[in-house]
N, C-alpha and C positions, 0 to 999 in steps of 0.2 A: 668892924667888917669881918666877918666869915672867911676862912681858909679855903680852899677849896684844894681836897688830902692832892700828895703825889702819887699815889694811884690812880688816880681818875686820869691824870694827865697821860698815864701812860698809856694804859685803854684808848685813849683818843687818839694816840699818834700810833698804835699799831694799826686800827684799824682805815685811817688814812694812809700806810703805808700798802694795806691790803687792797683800797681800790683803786691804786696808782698801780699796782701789780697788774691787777685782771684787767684793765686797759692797756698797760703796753702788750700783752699777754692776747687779746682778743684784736688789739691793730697788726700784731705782726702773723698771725691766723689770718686774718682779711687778706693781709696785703698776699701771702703765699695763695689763696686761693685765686688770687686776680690774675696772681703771676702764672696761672701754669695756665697751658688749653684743654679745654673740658674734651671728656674721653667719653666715646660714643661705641655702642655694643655695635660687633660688626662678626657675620655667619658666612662661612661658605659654603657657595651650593653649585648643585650642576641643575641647567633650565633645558628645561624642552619644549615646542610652542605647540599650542592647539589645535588642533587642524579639524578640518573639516572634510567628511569623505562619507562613502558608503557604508552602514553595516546592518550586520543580522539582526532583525526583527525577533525576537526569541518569547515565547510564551513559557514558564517556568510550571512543574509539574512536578509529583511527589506520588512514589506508589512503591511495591516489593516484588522481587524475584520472585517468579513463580515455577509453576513447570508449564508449558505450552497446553494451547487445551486437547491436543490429540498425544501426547506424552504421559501422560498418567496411568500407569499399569496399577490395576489394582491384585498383590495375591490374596486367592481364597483358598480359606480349608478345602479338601480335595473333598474329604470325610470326617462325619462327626470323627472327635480325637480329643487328644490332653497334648497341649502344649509342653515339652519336657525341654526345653535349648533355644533360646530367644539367641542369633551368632552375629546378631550387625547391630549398630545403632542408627539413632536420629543422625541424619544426614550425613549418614557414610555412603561414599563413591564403592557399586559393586560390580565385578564384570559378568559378563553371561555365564550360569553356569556357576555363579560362586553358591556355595550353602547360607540361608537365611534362618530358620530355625528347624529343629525337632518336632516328631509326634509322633507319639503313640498313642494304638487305637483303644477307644472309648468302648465298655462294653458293647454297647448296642449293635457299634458298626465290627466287633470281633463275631460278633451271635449272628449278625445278616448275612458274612461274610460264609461262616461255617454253615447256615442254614442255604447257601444259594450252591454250595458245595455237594448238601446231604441232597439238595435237589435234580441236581445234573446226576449222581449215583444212583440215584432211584429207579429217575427217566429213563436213563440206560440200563439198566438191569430189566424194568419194563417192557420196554421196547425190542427187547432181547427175547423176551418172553411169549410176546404176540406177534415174534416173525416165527417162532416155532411153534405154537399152535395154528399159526395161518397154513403152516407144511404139509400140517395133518387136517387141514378143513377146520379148526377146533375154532377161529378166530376170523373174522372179515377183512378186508384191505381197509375200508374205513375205521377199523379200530388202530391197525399196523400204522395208518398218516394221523391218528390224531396221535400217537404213542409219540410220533415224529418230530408232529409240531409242538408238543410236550417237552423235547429231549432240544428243542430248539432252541426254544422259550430260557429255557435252564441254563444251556450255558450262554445265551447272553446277555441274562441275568448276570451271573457269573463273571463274564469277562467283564461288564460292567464295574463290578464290586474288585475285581482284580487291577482297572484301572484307575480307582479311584486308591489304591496302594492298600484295600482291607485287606489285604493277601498277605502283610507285612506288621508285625507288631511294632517295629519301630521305621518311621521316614522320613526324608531330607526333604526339603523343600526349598530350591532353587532358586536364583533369579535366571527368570526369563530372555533379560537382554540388560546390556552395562545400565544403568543408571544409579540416582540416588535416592536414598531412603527418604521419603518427606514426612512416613507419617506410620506409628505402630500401635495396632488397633489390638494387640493382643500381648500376655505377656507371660513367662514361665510360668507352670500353674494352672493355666486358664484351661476350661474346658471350652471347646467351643464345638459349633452343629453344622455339619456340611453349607461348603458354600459362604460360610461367615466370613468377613473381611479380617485378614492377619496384620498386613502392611500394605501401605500404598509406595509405589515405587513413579519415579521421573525417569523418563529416557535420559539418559546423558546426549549431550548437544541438545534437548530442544526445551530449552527456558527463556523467558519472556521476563522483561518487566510489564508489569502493570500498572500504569501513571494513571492516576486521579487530573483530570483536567477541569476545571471550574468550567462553570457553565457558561458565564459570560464572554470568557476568552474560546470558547469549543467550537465556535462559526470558521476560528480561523485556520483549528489544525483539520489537517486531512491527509490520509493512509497515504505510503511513500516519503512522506514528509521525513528531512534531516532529523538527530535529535544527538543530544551528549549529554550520556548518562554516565553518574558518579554516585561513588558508595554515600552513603551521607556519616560513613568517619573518615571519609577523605579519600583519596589516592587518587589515580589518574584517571580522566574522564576517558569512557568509549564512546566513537562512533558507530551508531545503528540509525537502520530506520525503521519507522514507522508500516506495519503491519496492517493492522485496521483501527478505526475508531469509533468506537460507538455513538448511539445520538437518544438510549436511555440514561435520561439525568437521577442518578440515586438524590430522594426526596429529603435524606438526611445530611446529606454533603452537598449539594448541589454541583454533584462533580459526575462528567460522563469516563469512561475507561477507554482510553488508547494502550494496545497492545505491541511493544517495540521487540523481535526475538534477542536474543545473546549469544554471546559462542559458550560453549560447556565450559566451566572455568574461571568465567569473567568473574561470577559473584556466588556467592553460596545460596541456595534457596532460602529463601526468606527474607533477603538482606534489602534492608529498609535506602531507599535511592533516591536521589534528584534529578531531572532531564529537565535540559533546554530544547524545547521543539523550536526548531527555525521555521517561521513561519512566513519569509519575507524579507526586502531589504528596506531600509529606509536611510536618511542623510540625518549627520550627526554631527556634534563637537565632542573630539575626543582627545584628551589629554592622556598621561602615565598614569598606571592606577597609585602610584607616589606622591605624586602631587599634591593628592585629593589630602587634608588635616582633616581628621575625623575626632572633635573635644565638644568640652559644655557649652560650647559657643553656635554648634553648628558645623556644616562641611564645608568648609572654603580651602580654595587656594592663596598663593604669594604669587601676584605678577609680579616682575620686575620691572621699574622703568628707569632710568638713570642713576643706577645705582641704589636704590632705593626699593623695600620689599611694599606691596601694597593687598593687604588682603581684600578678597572677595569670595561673597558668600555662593554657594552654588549648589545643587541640587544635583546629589551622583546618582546615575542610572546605572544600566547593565555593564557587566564586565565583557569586554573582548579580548581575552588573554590580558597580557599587559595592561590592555586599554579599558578607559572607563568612558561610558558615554557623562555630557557636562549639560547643566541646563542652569541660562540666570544672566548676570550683566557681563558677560566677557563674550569675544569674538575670536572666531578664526586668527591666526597670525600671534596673539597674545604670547608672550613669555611668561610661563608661569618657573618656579622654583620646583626643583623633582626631590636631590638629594640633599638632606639639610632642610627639608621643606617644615619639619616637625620643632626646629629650632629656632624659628623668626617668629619675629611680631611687628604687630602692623608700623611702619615706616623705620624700619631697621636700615641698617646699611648691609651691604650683599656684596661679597666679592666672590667670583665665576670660580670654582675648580675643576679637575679634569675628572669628564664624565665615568 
């Protein structure tokens, strides 16, 4: 008969020893997990309930500071010139009165200037000359009145050319009345021809936005109308209202133009804005705009009911300050979760803290 070595025997009885191990080893794990009471995630929150009330009907709109359309000063060259001192820029606040650029005069308008000058010396030396042959019989009276209306003709030629500053090889040019710079049509350097546009200028105090209103919603706004306008990089909304609204729809936008004025100040010309036109009231559910969980899942709230958080899915409308309008399976009276509201999930446990 065959030996069977003492080795093998002991291989055998270690590894009988090792799954005598991992049983008492995995009964006394069970037993502790039986022993203790299972532990449950629990959030605090402060609730607020939904209610149900009146609010603003609001039509939402997108357009830029403008200047009003009777605020647009445009300056022109007085006379053909050379732009030598461009002294403000794009969208600087100026008062009446402040310097806006240099010029000096362009040959032309120095040559018309001297030529409307040589003509008044003439006139008058003329005129001069056929009141003392008229003395002596040498000359008619109708030659003395056309000498006249020659000498007339001249200087206001003349004072024309005098007011348009040729009189002056160098000139300041002005602003008119405080506003701001919108817009510079010329620049050191430039030669430009009487009457050519330098800068356009805004009255101070009289800027407008200009709101893009879609077409489909435009039946509803009308001039007078509430609205609150905000920069679109933020800050605090203003009240204005509604000025006029147009009822030509641009064929590219399908959007008509309502005209809301501003106080000088509010916004800078140009500045790209959003208004709410209040167009009405209507009956709503509205909860804390807190409430509202905005993830990959959708927009729901946490009602609370006995302790217990319960999500529901819900469809957020407009903001009313704090408030959001709600729309979907919840009611009036509902206890929803406000702070802490980003922290639960569906059938949690909730205990109340202070608001």
């Amino acid at each position: 008969m065959r030996r069977i070595p003492a080795w093998t025997w002991g291989l055998a009885a270690a590894a009988l020893v090792a799954v005598l191990l991992f049983l008492l080893l995995h009964k006394g794990g069970d037993e502790e997990a039986d022993s203790g009471p299972e532990v449950q995630a629990t959030a605090t929150v402060t609730l607020a309930p939904v209610q149900s009330q009146d609010v603003a009907t609001v039509v939402r709109a997108y357009g830029t500071i403008q200047p009003a359309a009777d605020a647009a000063i445009t300056v022109a060259a007085p006379k053909a010139a050379v732009v030598t001192g461009l002294l403000v820029g794009l969208g600087q606040q100026v008062r009446a009165g402040q310097p806006l650029l240099t010029l000096a005069n362009a040959p032309a308008t120095q040559q018309a200037y001297r030529q409307a000058a040589d003509a008044v010396s003439f006139a008058e030396t003329d005129l001069a000359r056929l009141q003392r042959m008229a003395g002596e019989h040498l000359a008619t009276n109708d030659q003395v009145s056309a000498a006249q209306k020659t000498l007339a003709d001249a200087r206001a030629a003349l004072a024309a050319q005098t007011a348009q500053g040729a009189d002056r090889t160098s000139q300041v040019v002005t602003a008119p009345a405080a506003a701001v710079v919108t817009a510079l049509a010329a620049k050191a350097g430039d030669r430009v021809a009487q009457d050519s546009p330098l800068l356009t200028l805004a009255r101070s105090g009289a800027l407008a936005a200009a709101l893009n209103v879609q077409s489909d919603a435009a039946g509803a706004v009308r001039a007078g109308q509430a609205a609150s306008v905000i920069s679109a990089f933020g800050g605090a909304p203003l009240a204005v209202r509604l000025s006029t609204v147009g009822r030509l729809s641009d064929p590219a936008t399908r959007a008509v133009t309502a005209i809301a004025p501003v106080p000088a100040g509010a916004f800078p010309v140009g500045e790209a804005v959003q208004a709410d036109i209040v167009t009405g009231t209507h009956q709503a559910l509205v909860a804390p705009r807190a409430a509202v969980v905005f993830d990959e899942t959708g927009a729901h709230v946490f009602t609370v009911v006995g302790g217990k958080a319960h999500r529901v899915f819900v469809k957020a409308g407009a903001d009313h300050g704090d408030q959001i309008e709600l729309t979907g399976p919840i009611a009036a009276g509902a206890t929803v979760a406000v702070q802490g509201a980003y922290e639960l999930q569906d059938g949690m446990s909730v205990r109340t803290g202070a608001p």
